[in-house]
C-alpha positions in Angstrom: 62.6 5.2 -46.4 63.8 5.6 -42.9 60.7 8.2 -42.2 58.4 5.9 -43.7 59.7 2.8 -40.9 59.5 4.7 -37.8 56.0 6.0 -38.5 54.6 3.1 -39.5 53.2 1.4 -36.2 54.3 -1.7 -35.7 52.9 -4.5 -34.0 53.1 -5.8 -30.1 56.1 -8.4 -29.4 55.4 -9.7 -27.0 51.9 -11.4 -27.5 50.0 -10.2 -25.0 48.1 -7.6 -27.2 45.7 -10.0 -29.3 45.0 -12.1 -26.3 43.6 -8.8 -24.5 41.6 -7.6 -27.7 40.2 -11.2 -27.8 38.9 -11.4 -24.2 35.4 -10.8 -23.6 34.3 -7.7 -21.6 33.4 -7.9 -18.1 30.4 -9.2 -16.9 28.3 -6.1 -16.8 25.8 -7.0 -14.2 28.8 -7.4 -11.8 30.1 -3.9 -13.0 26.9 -2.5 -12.0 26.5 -4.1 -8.3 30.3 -2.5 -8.0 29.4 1.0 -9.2 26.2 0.9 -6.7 28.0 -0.3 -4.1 27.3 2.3 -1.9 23.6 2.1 -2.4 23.5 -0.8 -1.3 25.6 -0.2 1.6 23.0 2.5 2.9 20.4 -0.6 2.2 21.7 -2.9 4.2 20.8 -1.7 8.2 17.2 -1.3 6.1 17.2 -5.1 5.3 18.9 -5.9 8.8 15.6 -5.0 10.1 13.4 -6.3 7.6 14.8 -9.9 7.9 14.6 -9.4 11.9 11.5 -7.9 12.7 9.4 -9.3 8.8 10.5 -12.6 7.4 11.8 -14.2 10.5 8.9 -13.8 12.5 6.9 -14.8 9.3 8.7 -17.6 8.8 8.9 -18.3 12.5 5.2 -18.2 13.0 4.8 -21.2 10.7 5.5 -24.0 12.9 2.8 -22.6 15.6 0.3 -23.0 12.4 0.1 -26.6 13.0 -0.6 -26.6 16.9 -3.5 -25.4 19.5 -1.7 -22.7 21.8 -2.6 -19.9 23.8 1.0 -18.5 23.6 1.7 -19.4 27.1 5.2 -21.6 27.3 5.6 -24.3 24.6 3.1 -25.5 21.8 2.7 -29.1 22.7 -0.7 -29.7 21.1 0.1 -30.8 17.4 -3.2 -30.6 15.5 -1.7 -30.5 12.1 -3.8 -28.8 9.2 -6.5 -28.7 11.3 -6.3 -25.1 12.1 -6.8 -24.3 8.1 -9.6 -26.1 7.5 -11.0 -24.5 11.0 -10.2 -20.9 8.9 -11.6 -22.0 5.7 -14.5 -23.2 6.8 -15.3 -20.1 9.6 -18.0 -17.7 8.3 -16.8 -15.1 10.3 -13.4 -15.3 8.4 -15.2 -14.8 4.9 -17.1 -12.2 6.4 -14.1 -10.3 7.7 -12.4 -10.9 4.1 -15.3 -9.5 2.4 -15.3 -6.6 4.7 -11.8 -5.6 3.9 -12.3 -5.9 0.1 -15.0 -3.6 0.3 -12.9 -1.4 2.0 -10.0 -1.6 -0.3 -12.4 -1.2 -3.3 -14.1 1.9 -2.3 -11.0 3.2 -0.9 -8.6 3.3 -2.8 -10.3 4.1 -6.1 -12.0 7.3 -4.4 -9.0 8.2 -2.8 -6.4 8.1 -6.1 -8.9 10.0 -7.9 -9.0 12.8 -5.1 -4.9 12.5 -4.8 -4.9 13.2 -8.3 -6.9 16.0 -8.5 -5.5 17.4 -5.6 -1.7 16.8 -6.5 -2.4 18.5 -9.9 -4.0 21.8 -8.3 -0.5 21.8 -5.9 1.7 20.9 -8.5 1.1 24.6 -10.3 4.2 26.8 -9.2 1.8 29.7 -9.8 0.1 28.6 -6.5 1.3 30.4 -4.1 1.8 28.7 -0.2 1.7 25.2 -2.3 3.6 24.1 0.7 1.7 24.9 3.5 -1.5 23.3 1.5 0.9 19.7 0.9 1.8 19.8 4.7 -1.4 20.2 5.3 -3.0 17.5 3.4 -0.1 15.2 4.8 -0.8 15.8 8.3 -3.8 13.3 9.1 -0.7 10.5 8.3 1.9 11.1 10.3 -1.3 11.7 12.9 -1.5 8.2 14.6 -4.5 5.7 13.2 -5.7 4.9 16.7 -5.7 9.1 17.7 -7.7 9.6 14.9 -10.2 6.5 16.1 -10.2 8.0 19.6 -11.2 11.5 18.6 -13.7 10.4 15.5 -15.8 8.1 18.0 -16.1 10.8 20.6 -17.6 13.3 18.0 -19.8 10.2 17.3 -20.9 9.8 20.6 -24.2 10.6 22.4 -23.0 12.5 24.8 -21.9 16.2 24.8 -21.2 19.0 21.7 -21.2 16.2 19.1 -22.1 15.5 15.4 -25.4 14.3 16.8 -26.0 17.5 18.6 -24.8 19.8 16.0 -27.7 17.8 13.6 -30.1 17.7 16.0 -29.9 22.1 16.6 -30.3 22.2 12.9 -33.2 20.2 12.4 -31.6 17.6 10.3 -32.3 14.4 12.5 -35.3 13.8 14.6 -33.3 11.8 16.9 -29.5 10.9 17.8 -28.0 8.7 15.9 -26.0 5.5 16.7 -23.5 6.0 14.1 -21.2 3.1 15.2 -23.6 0.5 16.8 -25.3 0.3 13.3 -23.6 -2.3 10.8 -24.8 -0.4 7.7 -23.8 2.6 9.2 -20.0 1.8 10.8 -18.2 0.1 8.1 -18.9 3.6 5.9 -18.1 5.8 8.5 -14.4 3.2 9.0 -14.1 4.0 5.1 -14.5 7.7 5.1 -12.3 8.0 8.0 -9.9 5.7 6.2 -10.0 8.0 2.8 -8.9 11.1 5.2 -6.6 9.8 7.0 -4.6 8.3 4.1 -5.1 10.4 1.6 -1.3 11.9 2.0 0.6 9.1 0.6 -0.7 9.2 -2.7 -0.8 12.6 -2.7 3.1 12.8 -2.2 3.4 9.8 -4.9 1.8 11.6 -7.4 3.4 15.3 -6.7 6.7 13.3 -7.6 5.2 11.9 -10.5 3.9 14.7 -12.0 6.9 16.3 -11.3 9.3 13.9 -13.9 7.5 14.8 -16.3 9.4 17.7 -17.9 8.3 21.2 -18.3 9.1 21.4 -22.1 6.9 18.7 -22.9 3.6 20.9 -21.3 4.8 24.0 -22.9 5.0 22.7 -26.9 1.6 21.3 -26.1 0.2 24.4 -25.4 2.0 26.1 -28.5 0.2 23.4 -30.3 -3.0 25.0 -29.0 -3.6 21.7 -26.5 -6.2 22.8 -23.8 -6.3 21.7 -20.1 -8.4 18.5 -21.1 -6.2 17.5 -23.9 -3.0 17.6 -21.9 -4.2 16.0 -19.1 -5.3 13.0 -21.1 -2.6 13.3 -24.2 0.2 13.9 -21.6 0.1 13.4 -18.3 -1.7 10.2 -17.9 0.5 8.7 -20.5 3.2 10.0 -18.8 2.2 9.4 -15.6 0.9 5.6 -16.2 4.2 4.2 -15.1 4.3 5.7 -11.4 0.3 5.3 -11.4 0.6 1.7 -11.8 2.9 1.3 -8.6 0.7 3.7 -6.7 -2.4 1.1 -7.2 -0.4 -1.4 -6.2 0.7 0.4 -3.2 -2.5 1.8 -2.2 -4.2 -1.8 -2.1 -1.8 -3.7 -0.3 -1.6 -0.7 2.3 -5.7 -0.7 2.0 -5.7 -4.6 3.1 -4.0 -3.7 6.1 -6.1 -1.3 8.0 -6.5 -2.4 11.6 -6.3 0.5 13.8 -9.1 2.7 12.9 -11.1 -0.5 13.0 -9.7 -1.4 16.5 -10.6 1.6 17.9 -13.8 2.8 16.5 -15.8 -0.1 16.4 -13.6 -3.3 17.5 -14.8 -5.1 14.7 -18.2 -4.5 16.0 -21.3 -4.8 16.1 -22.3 -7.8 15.3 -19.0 -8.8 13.4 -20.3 -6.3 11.1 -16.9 -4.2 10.5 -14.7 -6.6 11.2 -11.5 -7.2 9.0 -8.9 -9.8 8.5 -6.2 -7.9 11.0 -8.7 -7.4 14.2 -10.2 -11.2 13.3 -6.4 -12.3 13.8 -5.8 -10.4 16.5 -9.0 -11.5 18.5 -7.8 -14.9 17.7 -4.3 -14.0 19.1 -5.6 -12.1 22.4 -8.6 -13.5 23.0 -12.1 -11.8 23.0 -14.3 -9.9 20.8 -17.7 -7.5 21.0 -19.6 -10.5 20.2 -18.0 -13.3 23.1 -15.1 -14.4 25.3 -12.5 -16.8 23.7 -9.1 -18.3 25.0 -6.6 -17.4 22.4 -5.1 -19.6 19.7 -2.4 -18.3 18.6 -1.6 -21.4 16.1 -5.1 -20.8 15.0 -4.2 -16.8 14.3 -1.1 -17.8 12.6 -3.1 -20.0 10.2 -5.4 -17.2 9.3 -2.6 -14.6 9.0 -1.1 -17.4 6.5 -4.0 -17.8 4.4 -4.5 -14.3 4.0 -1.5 -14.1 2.9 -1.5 -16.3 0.3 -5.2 -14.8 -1.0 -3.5 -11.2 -1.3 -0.3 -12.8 -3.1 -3.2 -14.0 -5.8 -4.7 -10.7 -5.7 -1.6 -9.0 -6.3 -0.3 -11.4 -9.3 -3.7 -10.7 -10.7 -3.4 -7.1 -10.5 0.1 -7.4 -12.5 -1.3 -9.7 -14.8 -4.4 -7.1 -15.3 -2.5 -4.3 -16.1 -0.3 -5.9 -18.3 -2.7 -7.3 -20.7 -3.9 -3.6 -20.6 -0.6 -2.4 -21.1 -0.1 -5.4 -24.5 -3.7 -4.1 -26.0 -2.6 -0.5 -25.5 0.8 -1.3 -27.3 -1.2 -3.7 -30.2 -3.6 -0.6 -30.8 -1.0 1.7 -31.5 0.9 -0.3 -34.0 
C-alpha cells in the first residue's frame, strides 16, 4: 500500500500549476518578430536609406506641387491644383504616357519569354560553362544605361564604320538611314535596346525559380514517360507560377521607369515622338527639350511625377486583381 502512494503522482500544492496550464500561449506573431530578429536587424540600414533618399523626398516634394518654382530659393507662388489640371490637360503628357506603355507592353512580354527560354537552356547541369554563358547574359546590366545610349547612337550615326555603312557595302539600303531622327523608327530601336540591356534580371529571377523546384519531381515525370513539352507545361509552369507572377510585376514597374536610354539616344526626340513620363518630368524640372526652351517648373514636375504615380498604383492593383481572378478560375476548374 505504501508502493502504491509514492508512485502515484500527486498533485501541485501550491496552486500555481492549473493557473499555468490555463494561460493562453504567447502571441505567436510576436514570437516570430523575436525569432527574426536578426533579419530584421540586417534590414534596418536598408530602410535607413529608403526613408531618406525614397519616401521623404516623395513626401517632401508634395508641397512644391501646389506652387510655380524654378527651384531657385523659396516657392512663393502658390497656384494651388493648378499644376494638375495644367498635366491632365497637356497632350504632350498623354503622349509621353502612351509612349511608355508601349514600351512596357512590348518589352516586357518579349523579354520574359526570351528569359525563360534562356534560363531553362542554363539551368541544365549537363551544360557545360553554364556560368560563363549567365555572366554573360548579365553583363549588359550592371553595363550603365546611359554607356549603352552613348555607344548604340554612334553605331547609328552617319558618320564613320557604322550600321549604316555596313548596309550600305552589302547592298541592303540605297541610302543612309536616320535611324533616330525618324519617330516610327526611334521608339523601336529605344525598345530593342531596352530588351538587351535588361534582359539579365529576369534571367537571374527565373534561374532561381527554376531552381526550387526539386530534382525528384522532374525525374518521376520522366519515369512516367513525360516528354520535354509535357513537363514543361505539367511541371514547371505550375511550379513556377508563383515566382513568375512577381517577376511580371517586377519587370513592369522596372519597364515604367526607363529614362536613360531615352535621355541619351534620342532625348525624348524628335518631335516628342519617344518621349516618356521620366524625361517629360525631367524637362519640366531642368528646363528645355529637342522641340523648345522652357524655364523650369519644378512644382509643375512634381505634379506630373505625382500623377504618374498614382496611374501606375491603378495599374499595379489591376495587375493583382487580374491575376488573381486567374488564379480563383484556375482553382474553380480544378475542383
Amino acid at each position: 500500500m505504501q508502493l502504491l502512494d509514492t508512485a502515484t503522482p500527486k498533485p501541485p500544492t501550491d496552486g500555481l500549476g492549473a493557473a499555468h496550464r490555463a494561460a493562453p500561449p504567447k502571441n505567436g506573431r510576436w514570437r516570430r518578430l523575436v525569432a527574426g530578429r536578426l533579419s530584421y536587424l540586417y534590414l534596418a540600414p536598408l530602410m535607413v536609406l529608403l526613408l531618406l533618399f525614397v519616401v521623404y523626398p516623395i513626401f517632401g516634394s508634395l508641397a512644391y506641387t501646389f506652387y510655380r518654382w524654378n527651384g531657385i530659393g523659396s516657392p512663393g507662388d502658390f497656384v494651388g491644383l493648378d499644376n494638375f489640371r495644367q498635366i491632365a490637360h497637356d497632350s504632350i503628357f498623354w503622349r509621353a504616357v502612351s509612349h511608355t506603355f508601349v514600351y512596357s507592353i512590348v518589352v516586357v512580354p518579349v523579354q520574359l519569354a526570351i528569359a525563360l527560354v534562356l534560363a531553362l537552356v542554363l539551368n541544365d547541369r549537363k551544360l557545360r560553362f553554364s556560368a560563363f554563358y549567365r555572366t554573360l547574359f548579365f553583363l549588359p546590366v550592371v553595363t550603365s544605361p546611359a554607356v549603352v545610349g552613348v555607344v548604340v547612337q554612334l553605331m547609328l550615326s552617319n558618320f564613320g564604320d557604322t550600321l549604316n555603312g555596313w548596309l550600305l557595302d552589302a547592298h541592303l539600303i540605297g541610302r543612309p538611314v536616320d535611324w533616330l531622327g525618324n519617330p516610327r523608327i526611334a521608339l523601336g530601336i529605344i525598345i530593342v535596346v531596352g530588351i538587351w540591356q535588361t534582359l539579365g534580371y529576369n534571367l537571374v529571377y527565373f534561374l532561381a525559380g527554376l531552381q526550387t523546384i526539386p530534382e525528384e519531381v522532374y525525374e518521376a515525370a520522366k519515369i512516367d514517360g513525360a516528354g520535354h513539352v509535357r513537363t514543361f507545361v505539367n511541371i514547371t509552369v505550375p511550379l513556377l507560377r508563383p515566382v513568375g507572377l512577381m517577376i511580371v510585376i517586377l519587370a513592369f514597374i522596372g519597364s515604367f521607369q526607363v529614362f536613360d536610354l531615352v535621355q541619351v539616344l534620342t532625348g525624348g526626340g524628335p518631335y516628342f515622338g519617344t518621349e516618356v513620363v521620366n524625361t517629360y518630368i525631367y524637362h519640366l524640372a531642368f528646363g528645355g527639350n529637342q522641340a523648345a526652351a522652357t524655364e523650369p517648373n519644378v512644382g509643375l514636375a512634381s505634379a506630373a511625377s505625382f500623377f504618374y504615380g498614382l496611374l501606375l498604383i491603378g495599374f499595379s492593383v489591376l495587375q493583382v486583381l487580374i491575376f488573381r481572378s486567374l488564379a480563383k478560375r484556375r482553382a474553380a476548374g480544378r475542383a
